[in-house]
C-alpha positions in Angstrom: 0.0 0.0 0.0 3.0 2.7 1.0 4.7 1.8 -2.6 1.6 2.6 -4.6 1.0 5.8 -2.6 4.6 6.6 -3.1 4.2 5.5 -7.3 1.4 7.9 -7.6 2.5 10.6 -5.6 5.4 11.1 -7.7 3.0 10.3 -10.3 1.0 13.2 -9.5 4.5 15.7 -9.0 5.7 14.5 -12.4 2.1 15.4 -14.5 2.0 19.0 -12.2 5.3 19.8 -13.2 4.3 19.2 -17.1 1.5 21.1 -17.0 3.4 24.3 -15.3 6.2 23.6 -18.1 3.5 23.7 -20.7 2.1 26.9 -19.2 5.7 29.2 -18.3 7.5 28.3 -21.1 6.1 30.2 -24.2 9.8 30.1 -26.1 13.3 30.1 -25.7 15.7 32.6 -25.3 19.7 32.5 -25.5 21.1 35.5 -24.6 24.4 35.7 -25.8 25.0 39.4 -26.5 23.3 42.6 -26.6 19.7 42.6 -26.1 18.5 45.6 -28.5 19.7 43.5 -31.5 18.0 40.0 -32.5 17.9 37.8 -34.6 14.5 35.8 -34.2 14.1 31.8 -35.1 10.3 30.6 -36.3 10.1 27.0 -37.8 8.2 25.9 -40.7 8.0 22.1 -39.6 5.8 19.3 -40.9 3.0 19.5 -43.6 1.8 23.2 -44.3 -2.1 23.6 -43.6 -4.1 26.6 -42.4 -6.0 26.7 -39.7 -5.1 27.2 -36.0 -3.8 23.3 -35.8 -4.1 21.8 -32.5 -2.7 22.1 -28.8 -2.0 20.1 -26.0 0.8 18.6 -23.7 2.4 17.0 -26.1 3.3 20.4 -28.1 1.8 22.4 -31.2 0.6 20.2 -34.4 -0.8 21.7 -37.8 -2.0 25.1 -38.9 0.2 28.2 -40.4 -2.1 30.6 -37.6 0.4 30.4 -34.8 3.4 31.0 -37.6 1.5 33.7 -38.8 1.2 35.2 -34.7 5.1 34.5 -34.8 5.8 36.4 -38.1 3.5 39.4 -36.5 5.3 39.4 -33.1 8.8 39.5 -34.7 7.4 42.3 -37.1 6.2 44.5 -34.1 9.5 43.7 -31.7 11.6 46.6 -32.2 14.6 45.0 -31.2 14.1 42.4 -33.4 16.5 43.3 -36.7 16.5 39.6 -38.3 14.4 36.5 -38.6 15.4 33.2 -39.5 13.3 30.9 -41.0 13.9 27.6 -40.1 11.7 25.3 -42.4 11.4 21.8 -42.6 8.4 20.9 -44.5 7.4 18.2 -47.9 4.7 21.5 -48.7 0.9 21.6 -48.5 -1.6 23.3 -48.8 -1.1 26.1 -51.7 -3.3 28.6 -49.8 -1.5 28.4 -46.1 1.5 28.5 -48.1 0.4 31.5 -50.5 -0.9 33.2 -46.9 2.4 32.0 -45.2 4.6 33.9 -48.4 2.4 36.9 -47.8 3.1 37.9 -44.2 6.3 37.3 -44.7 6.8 39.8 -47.6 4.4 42.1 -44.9 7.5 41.5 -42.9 10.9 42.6 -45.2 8.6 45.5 -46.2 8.5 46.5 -42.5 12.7 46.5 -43.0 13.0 43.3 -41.1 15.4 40.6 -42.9 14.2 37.5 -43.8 16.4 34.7 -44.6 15.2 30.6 -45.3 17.4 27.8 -43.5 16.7 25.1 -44.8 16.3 21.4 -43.0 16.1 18.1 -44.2 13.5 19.3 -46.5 11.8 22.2 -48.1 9.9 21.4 -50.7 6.8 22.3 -52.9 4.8 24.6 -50.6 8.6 24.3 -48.0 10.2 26.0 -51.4 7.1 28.7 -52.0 7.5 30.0 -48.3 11.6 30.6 -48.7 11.3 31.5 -52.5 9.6 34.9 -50.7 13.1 35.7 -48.8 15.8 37.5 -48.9 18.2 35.1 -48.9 17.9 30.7 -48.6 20.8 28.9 -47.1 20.8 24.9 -47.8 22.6 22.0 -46.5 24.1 20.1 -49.5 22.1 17.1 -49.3 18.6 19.1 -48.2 16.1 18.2 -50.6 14.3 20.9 -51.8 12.4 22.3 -55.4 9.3 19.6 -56.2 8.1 23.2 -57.5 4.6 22.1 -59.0 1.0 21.3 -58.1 -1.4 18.4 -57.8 -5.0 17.7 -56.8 -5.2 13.5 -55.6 -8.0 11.9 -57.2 -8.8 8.1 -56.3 -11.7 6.2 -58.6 -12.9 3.0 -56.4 -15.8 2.4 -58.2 -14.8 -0.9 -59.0 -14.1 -1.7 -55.6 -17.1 -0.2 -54.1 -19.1 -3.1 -56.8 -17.2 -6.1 -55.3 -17.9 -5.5 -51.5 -21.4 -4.6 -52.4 -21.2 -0.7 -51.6 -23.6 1.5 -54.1 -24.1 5.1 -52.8 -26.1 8.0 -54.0 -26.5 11.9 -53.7 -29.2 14.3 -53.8 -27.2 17.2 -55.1 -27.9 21.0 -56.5 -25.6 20.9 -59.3 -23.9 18.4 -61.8 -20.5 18.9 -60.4 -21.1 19.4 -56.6 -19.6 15.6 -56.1 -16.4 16.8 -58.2 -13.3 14.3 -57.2 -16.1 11.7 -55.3 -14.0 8.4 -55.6 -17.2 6.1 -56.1 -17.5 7.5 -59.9 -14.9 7.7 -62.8 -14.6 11.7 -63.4 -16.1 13.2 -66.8 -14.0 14.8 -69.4 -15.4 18.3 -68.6 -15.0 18.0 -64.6 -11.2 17.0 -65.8 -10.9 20.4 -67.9 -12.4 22.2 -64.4 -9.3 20.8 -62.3 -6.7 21.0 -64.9 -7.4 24.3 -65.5 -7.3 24.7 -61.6 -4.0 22.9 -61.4 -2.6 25.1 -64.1 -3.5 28.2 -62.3 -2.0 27.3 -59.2 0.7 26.1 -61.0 1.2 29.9 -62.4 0.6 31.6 -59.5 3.7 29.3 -57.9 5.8 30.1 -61.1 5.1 33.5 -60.5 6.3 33.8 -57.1 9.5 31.9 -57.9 10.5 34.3 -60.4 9.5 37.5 -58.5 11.3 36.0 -55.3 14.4 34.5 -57.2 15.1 37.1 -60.0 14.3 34.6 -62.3 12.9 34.9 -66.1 9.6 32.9 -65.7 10.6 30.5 -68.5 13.7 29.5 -66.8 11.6 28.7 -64.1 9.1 26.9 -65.9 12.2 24.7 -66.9 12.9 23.7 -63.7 9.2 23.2 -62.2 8.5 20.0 -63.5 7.9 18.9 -60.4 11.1 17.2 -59.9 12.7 17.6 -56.6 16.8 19.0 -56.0 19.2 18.8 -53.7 21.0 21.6 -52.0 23.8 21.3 -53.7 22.0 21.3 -57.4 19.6 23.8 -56.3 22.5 25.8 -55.7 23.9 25.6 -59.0 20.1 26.6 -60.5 19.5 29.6 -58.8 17.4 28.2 -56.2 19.2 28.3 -53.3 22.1 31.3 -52.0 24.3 29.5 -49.8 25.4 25.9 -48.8 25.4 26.3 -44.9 23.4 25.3 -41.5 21.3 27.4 -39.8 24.0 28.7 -37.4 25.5 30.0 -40.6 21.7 31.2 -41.7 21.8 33.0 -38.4 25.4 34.5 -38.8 24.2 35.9 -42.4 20.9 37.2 -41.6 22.7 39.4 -38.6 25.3 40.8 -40.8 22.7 41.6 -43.6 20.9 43.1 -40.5 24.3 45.3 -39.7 24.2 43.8 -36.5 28.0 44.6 -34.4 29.0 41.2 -32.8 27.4 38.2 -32.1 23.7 39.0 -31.6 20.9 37.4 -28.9 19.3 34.5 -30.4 15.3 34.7 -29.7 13.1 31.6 -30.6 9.5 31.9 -31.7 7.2 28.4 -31.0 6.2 26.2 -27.6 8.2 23.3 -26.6 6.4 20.5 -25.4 7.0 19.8 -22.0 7.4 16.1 -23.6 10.3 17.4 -25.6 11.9 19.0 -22.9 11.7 15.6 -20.6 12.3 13.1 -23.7 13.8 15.2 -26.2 12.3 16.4 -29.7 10.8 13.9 -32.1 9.2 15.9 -35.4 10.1 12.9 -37.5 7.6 12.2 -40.8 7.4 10.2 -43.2 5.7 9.7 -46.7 3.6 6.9 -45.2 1.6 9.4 -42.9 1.7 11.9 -45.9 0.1 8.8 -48.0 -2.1 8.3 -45.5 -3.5 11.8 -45.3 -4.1 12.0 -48.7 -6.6 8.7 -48.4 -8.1 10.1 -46.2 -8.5 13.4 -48.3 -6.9 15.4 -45.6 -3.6 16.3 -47.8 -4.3 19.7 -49.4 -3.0 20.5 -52.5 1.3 20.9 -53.2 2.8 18.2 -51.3 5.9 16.1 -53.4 5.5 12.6 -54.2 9.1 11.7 -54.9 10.4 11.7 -52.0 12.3 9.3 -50.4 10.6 7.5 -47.3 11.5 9.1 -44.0 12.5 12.8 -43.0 14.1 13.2 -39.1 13.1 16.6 -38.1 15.7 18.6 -35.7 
């Protein structure tokens, strides 16, 4: 009886102490030099969807909202000279990410610096968000471009005959079931997402260009779809500089004219999870896959990508 008082009494001490974690610790600071000059960190990890995501003990998942809170804080902190993008995404959704590409232009124009670290991966809607600014540092071996569009469409029709499943719609207008994966689509509701997919597709070419220097045709070379590595990207145009995020960081303080090594603040919540048992923002192309079944994935994620991604 004592032992099992004693198991969930420090039971009870450990939970308290998370949830107090969760609650005082709204980011990280390093203070390494002078306070009035800063250069800020937000991170662009995991799929790119809109919406305010979700909350909890366990740390912050989904939704650009809380980046977009970020971005505005850094804008609005005077002593704030640089930010640092940190991103680490396969894309996602091509409005969060057009939204995402927006506040941060809102942001240089303010006559903050904005420069793109990239992780393990920025790519499709990853690459749209850093193609916006001022300067993209890469490792060699990030994987990166996959500049394109796609809207997944899945016909189980001749499943949904073998297991005996026949459903049917009331609906106000011929294309309201539009991408319904019981029914083979019809040449004209083809035309309607092509032409979709081709305006999206513009729109991303368009950014690219504005936010590279690029002639738009050169660009249209290279947004096949296909993804790059650092290095190649590099060689393209698409990247700046090979060089980690310490090295983004160094860069974005010097383009900020910033005298000596500056203070280091960190935008986003650490899990009191992460602090105990260390980060874990792995993904993987299976969950991506998975997502998409379950028409969850929005529309600019890459397919050809290898497996697994580790976050840091």
């Amino acid at each position: 009886m004592f032992k099992k008082s004693v198991v969930l009494g420090i039971a009870a001490i450990v939970l308290l102490s998370l949830v107090v974690v969760a609650l005082w610790a709204p980011g990280k600071h390093h203070p390494l030099a002078r306070s009035e000059d800063k250069v800020a960190i937000i991170y662009v990890d995991g799929v790119i969807m809109g919406g305010r995501g979700q909350s909890g003990l366990l740390g912050d998942s989904g939704g650009t909202d809380a980046i977009i809170r970020q971005i505005h804080d850094a804008q609005e902190d005077a002593s704030v000279k640089a930010v640092v993008l940190r991103i680490n995404s396969p894309g996602g959704s091509a409005p969060a990410s057009q939204e995402l590409g927006t506040e941060i232009k809102k942001m240089r124009s303010s006559g903050k610096i904005v420069v793109a670290s990239m992780g393990d991966v920025a790519a499709s809607g990853g690459y749209w968000v850093a193609a916006v600014t001022d300067k993209i540092y890469a490792n060699p071996a990030t994987l990166t471009g996959s500049i394109g569009v796609y809207i997944p469409y899945a016909n189980w029709e001749e499943l949904y005959k073998k297991i005996g499943i026949r459903q049917e719609k009331i609906k106000s207008g011929p294309h309201k079931d539009i991408l319904s994966p019981e029914r083979e689509m019809t040449p004209e509701e083809r035309a309607i997402i092509q032409a979709m997919v081709d305006e999206l597709y513009n729109q991303f070419v368009t950014v690219v260009a504005e936010g590279r220097h690029m002639d738009p045709a050169k660009v249209r070379q290279l947004a096949d779809g296909r993804i790059y590595t650092g290095s190649q990207a590099k060689k393209l145009g698409l990247v700046d500089e090979m060089g980690t995020m310490y090295d983004a960081i160094d860069g974005a303080a010097k383009m900020a004219g910033i005298q000596g090594t500056p203070e280091i603040k960190e935008y986003g919540k650490t899990s009191p999870w992460q602090m105990v048992f260390g980060s874990d923002s792995r993904f993987s192309l299976d969950d991506i896959l998975n997502q998409q079944l379950k028409n969850e994935l929005p529309i600019t994620a890459p397919m050809a990508m290898p497996t697994n991604f580790s976050g840091e």
